[in-house]
Each structure stands twice: as structure tokens, then as C-alpha cells.
C-alpha positions as CSV (number, residue, x, y, z in Angstrom):
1,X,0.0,0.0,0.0
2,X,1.2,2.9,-1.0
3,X,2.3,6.4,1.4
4,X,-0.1,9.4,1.5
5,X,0.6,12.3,3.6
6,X,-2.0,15.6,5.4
7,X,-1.1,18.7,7.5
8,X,-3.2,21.7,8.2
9,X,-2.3,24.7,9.1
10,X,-2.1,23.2,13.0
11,X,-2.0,19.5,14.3
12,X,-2.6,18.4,18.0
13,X,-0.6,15.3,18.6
14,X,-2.2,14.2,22.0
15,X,0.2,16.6,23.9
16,X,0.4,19.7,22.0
17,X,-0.3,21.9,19.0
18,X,2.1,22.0,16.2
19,X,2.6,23.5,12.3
20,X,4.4,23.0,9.8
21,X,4.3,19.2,9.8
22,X,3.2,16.6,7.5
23,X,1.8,13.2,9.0
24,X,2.8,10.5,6.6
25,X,0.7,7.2,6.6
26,X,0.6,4.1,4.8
27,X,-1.4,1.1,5.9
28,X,-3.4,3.1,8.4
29,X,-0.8,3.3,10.9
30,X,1.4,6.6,10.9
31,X,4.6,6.0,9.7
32,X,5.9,9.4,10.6
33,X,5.8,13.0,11.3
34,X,8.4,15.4,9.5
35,X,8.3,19.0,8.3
36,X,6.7,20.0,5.7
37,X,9.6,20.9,3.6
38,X,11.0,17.3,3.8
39,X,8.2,16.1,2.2
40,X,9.3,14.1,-0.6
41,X,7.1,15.4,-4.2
42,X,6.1,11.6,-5.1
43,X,4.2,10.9,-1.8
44,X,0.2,12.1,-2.5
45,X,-0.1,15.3,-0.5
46,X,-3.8,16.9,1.3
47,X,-3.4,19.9,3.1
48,X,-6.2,21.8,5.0
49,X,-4.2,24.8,5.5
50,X,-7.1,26.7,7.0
51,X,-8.0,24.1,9.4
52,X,-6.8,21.8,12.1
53,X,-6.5,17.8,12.5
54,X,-6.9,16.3,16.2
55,X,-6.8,12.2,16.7
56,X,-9.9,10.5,16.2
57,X,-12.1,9.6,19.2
58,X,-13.0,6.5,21.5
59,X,-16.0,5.7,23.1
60,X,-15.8,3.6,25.5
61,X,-19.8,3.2,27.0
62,X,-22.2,3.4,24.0
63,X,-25.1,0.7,23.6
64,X,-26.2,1.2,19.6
65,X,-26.7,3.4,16.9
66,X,-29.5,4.0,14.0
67,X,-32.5,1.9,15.5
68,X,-29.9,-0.9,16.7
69,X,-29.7,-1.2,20.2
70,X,-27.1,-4.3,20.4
71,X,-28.1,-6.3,23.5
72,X,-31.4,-6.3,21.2
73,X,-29.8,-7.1,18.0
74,X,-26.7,-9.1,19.2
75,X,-25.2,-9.7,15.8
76,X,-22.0,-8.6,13.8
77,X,-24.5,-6.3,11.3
78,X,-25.3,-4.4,14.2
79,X,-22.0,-3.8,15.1
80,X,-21.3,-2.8,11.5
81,X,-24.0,-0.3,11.7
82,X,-22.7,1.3,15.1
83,X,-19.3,1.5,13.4
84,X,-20.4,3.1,10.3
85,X,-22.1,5.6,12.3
86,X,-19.4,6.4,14.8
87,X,-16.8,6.8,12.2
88,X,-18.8,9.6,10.2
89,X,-18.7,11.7,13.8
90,X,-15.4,10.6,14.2
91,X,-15.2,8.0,16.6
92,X,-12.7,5.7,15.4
93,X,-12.9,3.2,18.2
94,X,-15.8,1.9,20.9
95,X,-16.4,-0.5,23.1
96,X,-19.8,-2.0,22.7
97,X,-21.9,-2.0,26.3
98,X,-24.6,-3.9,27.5
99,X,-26.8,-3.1,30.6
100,X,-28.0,-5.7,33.2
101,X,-29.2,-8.7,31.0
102,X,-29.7,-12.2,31.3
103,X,-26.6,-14.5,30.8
104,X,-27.8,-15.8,28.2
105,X,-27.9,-12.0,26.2
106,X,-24.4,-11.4,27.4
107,X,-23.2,-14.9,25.6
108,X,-25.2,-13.7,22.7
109,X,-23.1,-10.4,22.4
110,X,-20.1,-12.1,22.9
111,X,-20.6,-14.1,20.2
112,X,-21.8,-11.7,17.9
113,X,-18.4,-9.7,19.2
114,X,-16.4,-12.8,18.2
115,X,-18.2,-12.8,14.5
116,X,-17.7,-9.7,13.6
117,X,-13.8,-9.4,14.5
118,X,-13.7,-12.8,12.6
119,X,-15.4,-11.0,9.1
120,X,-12.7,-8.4,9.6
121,X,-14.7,-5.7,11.6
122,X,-13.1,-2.4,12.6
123,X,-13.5,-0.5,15.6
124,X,-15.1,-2.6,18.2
125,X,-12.4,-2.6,21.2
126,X,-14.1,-5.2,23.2
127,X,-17.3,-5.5,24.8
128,X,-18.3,-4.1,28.2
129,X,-20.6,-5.8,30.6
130,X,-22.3,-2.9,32.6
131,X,-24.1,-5.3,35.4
132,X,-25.6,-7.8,36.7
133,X,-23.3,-7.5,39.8
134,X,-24.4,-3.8,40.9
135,X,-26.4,-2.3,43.9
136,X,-30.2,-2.3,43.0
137,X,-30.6,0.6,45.0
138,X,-28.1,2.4,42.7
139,X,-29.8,0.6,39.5
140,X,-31.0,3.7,37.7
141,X,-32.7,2.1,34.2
142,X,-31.1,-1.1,34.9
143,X,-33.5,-4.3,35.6
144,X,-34.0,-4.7,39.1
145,X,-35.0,-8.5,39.0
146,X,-31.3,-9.3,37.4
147,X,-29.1,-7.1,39.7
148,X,-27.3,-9.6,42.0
149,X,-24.1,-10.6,43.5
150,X,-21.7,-12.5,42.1
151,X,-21.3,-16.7,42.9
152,X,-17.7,-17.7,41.5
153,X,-19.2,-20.3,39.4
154,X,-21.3,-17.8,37.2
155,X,-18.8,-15.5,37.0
156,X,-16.2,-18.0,36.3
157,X,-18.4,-19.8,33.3
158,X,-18.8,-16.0,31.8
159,X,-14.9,-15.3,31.9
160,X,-14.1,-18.3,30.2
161,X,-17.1,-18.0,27.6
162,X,-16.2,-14.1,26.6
163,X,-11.8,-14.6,26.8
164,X,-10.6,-11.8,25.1
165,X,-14.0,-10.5,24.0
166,X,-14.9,-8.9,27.6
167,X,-12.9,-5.9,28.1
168,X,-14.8,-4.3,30.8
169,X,-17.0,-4.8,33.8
170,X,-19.1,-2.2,36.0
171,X,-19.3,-3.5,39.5
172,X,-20.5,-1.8,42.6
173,X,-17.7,-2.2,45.1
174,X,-19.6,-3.4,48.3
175,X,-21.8,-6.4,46.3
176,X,-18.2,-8.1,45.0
177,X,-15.6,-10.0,46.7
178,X,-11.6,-9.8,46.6
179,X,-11.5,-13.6,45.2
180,X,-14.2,-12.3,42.5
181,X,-12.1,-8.7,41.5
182,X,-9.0,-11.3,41.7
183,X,-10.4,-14.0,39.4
184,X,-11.5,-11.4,36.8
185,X,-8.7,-9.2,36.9
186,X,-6.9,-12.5,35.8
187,X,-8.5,-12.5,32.8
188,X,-7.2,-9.0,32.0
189,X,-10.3,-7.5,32.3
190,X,-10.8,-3.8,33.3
191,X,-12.9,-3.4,36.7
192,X,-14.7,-0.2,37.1
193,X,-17.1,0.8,40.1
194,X,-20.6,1.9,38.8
195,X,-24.3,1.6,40.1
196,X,-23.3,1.5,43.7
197,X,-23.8,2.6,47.4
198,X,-20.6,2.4,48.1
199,X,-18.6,4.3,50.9
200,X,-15.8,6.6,51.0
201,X,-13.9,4.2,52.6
202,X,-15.1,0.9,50.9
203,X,-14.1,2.6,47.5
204,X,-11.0,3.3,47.9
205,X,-10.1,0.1,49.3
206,X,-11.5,-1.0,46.2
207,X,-9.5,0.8,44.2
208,X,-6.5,-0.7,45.7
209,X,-7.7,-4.1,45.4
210,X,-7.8,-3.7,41.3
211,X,-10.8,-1.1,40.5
212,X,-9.1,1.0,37.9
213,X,-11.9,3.6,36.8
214,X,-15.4,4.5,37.5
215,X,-18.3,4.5,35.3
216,X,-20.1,7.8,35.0
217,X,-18.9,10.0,37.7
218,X,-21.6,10.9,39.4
219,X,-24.6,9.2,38.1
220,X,-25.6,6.0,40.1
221,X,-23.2,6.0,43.0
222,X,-23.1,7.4,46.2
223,X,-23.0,11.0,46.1
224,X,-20.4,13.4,47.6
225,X,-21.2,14.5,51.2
226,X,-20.0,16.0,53.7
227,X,-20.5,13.9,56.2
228,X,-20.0,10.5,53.8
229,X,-18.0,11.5,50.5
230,X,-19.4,8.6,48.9
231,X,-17.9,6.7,45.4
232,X,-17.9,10.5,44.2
233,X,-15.4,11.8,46.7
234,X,-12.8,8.6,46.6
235,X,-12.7,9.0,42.8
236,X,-11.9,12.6,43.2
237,X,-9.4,12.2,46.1
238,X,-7.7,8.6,44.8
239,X,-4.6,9.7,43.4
240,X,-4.6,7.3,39.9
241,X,-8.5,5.7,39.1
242,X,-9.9,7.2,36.3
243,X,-13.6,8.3,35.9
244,X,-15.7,8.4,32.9
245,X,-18.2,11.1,32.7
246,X,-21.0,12.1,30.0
247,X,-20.9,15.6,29.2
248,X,-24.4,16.4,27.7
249,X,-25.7,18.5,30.4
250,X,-28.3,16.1,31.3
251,X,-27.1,13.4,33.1
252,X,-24.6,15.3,34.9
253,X,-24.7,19.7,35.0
254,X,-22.3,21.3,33.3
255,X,-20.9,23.0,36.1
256,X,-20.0,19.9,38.4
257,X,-17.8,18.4,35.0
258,X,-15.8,21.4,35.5
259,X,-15.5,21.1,39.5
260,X,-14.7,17.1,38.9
261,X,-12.6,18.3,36.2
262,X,-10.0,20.6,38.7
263,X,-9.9,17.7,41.1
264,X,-9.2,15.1,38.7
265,X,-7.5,16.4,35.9
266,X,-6.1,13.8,33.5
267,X,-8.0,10.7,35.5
268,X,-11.3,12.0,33.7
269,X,-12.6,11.1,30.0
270,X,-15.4,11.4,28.3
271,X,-18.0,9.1,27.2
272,X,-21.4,9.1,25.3
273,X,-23.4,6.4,27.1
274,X,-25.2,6.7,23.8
275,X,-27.9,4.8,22.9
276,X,-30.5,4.7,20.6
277,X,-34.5,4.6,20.1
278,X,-36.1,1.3,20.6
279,X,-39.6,-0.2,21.6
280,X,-39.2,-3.6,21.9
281,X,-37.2,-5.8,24.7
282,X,-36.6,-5.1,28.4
283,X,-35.0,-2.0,27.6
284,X,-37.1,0.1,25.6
285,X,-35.2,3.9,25.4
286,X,-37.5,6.8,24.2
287,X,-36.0,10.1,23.1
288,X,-36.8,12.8,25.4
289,X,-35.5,15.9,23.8
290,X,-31.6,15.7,23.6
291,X,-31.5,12.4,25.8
292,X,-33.5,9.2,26.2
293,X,-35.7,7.8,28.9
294,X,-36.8,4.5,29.6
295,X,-40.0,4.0,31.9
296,X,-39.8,7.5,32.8
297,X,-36.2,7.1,33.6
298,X,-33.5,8.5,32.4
299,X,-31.5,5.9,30.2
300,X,-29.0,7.2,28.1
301,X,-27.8,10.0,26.1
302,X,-28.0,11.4,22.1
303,X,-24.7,13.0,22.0
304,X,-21.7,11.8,19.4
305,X,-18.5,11.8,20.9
306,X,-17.5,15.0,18.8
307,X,-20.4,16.6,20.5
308,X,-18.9,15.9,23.8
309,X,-16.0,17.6,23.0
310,X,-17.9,20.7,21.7
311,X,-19.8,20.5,24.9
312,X,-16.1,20.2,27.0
313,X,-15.0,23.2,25.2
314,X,-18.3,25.7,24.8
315,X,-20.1,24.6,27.8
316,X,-17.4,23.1,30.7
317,X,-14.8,25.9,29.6
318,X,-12.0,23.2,28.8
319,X,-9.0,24.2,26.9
320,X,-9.7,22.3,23.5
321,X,-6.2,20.2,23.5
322,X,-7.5,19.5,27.1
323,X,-11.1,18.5,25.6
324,X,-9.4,16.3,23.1
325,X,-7.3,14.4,25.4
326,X,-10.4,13.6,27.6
327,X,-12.4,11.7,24.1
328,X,-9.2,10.2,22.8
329,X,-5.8,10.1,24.5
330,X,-7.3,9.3,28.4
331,X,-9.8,7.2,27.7
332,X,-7.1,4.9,25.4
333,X,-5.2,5.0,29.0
334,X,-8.2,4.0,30.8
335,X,-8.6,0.6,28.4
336,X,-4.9,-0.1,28.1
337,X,-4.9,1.4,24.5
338,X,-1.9,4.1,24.5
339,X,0.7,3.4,21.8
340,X,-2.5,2.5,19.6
341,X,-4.6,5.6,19.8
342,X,-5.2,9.3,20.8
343,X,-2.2,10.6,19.5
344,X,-0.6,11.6,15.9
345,X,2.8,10.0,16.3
346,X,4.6,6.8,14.8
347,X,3.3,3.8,15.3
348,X,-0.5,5.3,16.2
349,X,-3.5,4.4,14.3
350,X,-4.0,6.9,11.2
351,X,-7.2,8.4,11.8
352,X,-8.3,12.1,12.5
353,X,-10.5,14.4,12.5
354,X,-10.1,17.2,10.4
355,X,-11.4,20.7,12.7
356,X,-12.2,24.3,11.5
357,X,-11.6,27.5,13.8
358,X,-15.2,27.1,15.2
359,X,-14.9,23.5,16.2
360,X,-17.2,22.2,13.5
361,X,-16.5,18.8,12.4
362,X,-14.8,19.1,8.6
363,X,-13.7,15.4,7.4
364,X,-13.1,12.4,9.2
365,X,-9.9,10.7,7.4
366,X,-9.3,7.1,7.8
């Protein structure tokens, strides 16, 4: 395959802006970046002068796309059609998720996870089991009859069924044993602490038992008192988990991403927790405005992950390298994905997002 090169008149590389450079590529992975006047005249050239080009995105909490809600339609085509969509708002990279569900649905995901990396499917990371083993009281729109804790057994039989499909599990803290985090961590899976009643004190010795991040700061934890500073208040204080949050001004204000934002600085990424219009199964999501309810609940959001950053910059007051680094570079170091993604460097993935002066999505190249 042969080398094409871009530039535009300023790149962000994951740690900071820079001109006069061409990013050379050649099999989607970046072979290099070099100044522009080393550029060699034989190598296809596209240069958006007047704009800017930032890595592409990751999601890593998003449950469909386009009518295709995947615990609903666990099969590779509706993995296809979540990738196609992503990619056109410049997502290059998510991690299916799928709320509380029987067993039997998560073996039906995994499979259909299997499938599609086995056709040759691009951008699914891995798959990211948000329940069964939370705190009902903390359920949100999750199913209250299928929240439980864990037995070893029906953990164990799940681990071995999804091997390196599961990338992720959402836990609460205080429903799961050490010999449970310790039997899934050895399957390299990421642990994260969501839905859950947890204390200030039980988190963070959760966190030091092998909890790496926490799924949507704020929403369906404990909150951050006073008296009890909850889930919230560990994740702010612990000195390395990471926090996802969803930046759409409805599931958490606007105002509280910046405060979690000074307190936690690089530890905190943004996700979509997309999902998308359905009215059939257990999980039936309505849109309600700019976000989606289910049974009255609220259930997910309608924001792209190139809307999150807009919403980082224009409505948090992020600095926009800052923003970027919270939908690309952090949440690669969150899934154990730096040296693959969120930066323009050699080595990296080859896909960006081209950017004009108003933060308006140009072209996605890939």
C-alpha cells in the first residue's frame, strides 16, 4: 500500500499543537511526522491549511446506533451499523456496552463480538458488561429482578465463555468479593465501580484491590457529602483511578464536570453512554428531547463523541487540547490502548479528525 501524507495549518498530537508538519501514513498506521519541507514530491499530499486535524475519538460506553440497540440485536450487522455511524462523527474506536441482561444475552453479544472481529470488523475494542453484579438501590434504568451478586461459578463460566472478547465490567464495590475482583482481573479484564452505594472508605479500598476507573462520575453511585463523600469523593481524592463522565448537560450539569474536572485532571474522560430509540425488549429507550428515557427514567444520552467535545470546550470551559485528550488520548489509557490511539505519532492508528476555527466537524480521514 502505498504512502499518503496531510497537515493543516495546526496538528494536535495528544500533547500539543504544532505547524508546519506533515503526517505520513501508509497502511493506516502513521509511519511518521516530519516538516513539511522534507516532504518528498512523489508521496500524495492533502493539506487543509485553514483548518486543524486532532486524533480520532473513543467511546468507551455506547449501547447502539440508527434503530440498533445491540443487547437487542446481538449480531455482527449491528456492530457494522454502530461502526459506520461512529466513524462519520469521528469515533474511530468503541467499546460496545450492554446493561443488566440475562446470561444468556451477554453470551449472545459475545458471540456476535467474536463474529464480527472474525469477518474483519473495525473498531469494536471489546465489549463491556455494565451489570448484573451492581447495587439495586443504585440501578438507575437497569433491571431490578437481574441485579445480583456475584457466585464464583457464574462468574467464572462467563470469563471463560467471553476470553478476550470482555474488556470491561461495571461493578459496585460493596456487592463483590476480593476472590471475585481477583479471578477477573486474571483474565485482564478492566474493573470499574458503577451503580453503587458504596462508601468513601469501601471505594478506595476498592480501588486498591484492582478497580481501575469509575463509570459515569456521578450518576448512580453514592453521592459526595459532607459527612459520607461517597464513590464520588474517593474518585476525586484517589490519586490514579480514572472516571468516565457524559458531558451532555443532562445526566450530569455542566458546572459539576468542571469542578470534577479541577480535582481530577487527566484521571477523567469522556464518554457518550449513547444509545439509541427502541420499543421492543426489556430496555425500551424513548428520546426525550436531547437524551432518552426508559419507563420514565433517564436511560442514556443522544450526543456523538464529537459533540462531547464541543460540549467540553463551549459549555465546561475546557481548553480544546484539554477536551481532546479527555475523548481520545485518556480514555485509550483507561482501556490499556496508549501506543495504539489518541495521538498523531509513529506507530499510532491513522485516523483524525479534520477541525475548523469554530470547532465544527470538517472530514473524518481514515
Amino acid at each position: 500500500m502505498m504512502q499518503k501524507a496531510y497537515s493543516a495549518g495546526r496538528i494536535f498530537d495528544g500533547n500539543k499543537w504544532i505547524t508546519g508538519q506533515a503526517i505520513i501514513v501508509k497502511s493506516g498506521i502513521i509511519e511518521a511526522v516530519i516538516p513539511l519541507t522534507q516532504l518528498a514530491d512523489s508521496i500524495p499530499f492533502t493539506d487543509y491549511k485553514d483548518h486543524s486535524i486532532i486524533p480520532a475519538f473513543i467511546d468507551a460506553q455506547v449501547y447502539g446506533a440508527a434503530g440498533k440497540l445491540f443487547s437487542l440485536y446481538p449480531d455482527p450487522k449491528t456492530l457494522q451499523t454502530m461502526h459506520s455511524q461512529f466513524i462519520k462523527e469521528g469515533t474511530c474506536a468503541f467499546q460496545p456496552t450492554i446493561a443488566t441482561n440475562t446470561i444468556e444475552v451477554f453470551k449472545q453479544c459475545i458471540d456476535a463480538v467474536r463474529d464480527y472481529w472474525n469477518m474483519g470488523g473495525e473498531g469494536v475494542i471489546g465489549l463491556h458488561l455494565e451489570g448484573p453484579w451492581l447495587n439495586a438501590e443504585k440501578r438507575g434504568a437497569h433491571i431490578k429482578e437481574l441485579i445480583h451478586a456475584p457466585f464464583y461459578e457464574e462468574v467464572k463460566d462467563l470469563l471463560d465463555y467471553g476470553k478476550d472478547v470482555i474488556s470491561m465490567i461495571t461493578v459496585a464495590p460493596e456487592v463483590i468479593s476480593k476472590e471475585i475482583v481477583d479471578l477477573i482481573l486474571s483474565y485482564n479484564i478492566i474493573l470499574s465501580a458503577g451503580h453503587s452505594n458504596a462508601g468513601y472508605d469501601e471505594a478506595l479500598e476498592s480501588f486498591d484491590k484492582g478497580i481501575t476507573t469509575v463509570t459515569h462520575l456521578f450518576n448512580a453511585m453514592s453521592p459526595l457529602h459532607h459527612r459520607e463523600p461517597g464513590l464520588v469523593g474517593a474518585a476525586m481524592q484517589h490519586g490514579t483511578v480514572m472516571s468516565s463522565i457524559i458531558p451532555d448537560g443532562y445526566h450530569v450539569d455542566f458546572a459539576a464536570i468542571a469542578i470534577a474536572k479541577k480535582f481530577m485532571q487527566h484521571r477523567l474522560f469522556a464518554i457518550t453512554d449513547a444509545v439509541t430509540e427502541t420499543n421492543a425488549g426489556p430496555y425500551q429507550h424513548i428520546k426525550a428531547g436531547e437524551k432518552y428515557e426508559c419507563a420514565g427514567t433517564l436511560s442514556g444520552s443522544a450526543i456523538s463523541m464529537f459533540k462531547a467535545f464541543q460540549n467540553l470546550v463551549r459549555k465546561v470551559g475546557i481548553e480544546e487540547g484539554e477536551a481532546i485528550r479527555m475523548c481520545s488520548l485518556y480514555p485509550a489509557q483507561a482501556l490499556h490502548l496508549e501506543g495504539k490511539y489518541g495521538k498523531i505519532a509513529p506507530g499510532y492508528t491513522a485516523q483524525f479528525i479534520v477541525v475548523d476555527n469554530n470547532l465544527n466537524q470538517v472530514q473524518v480521514l481514515t
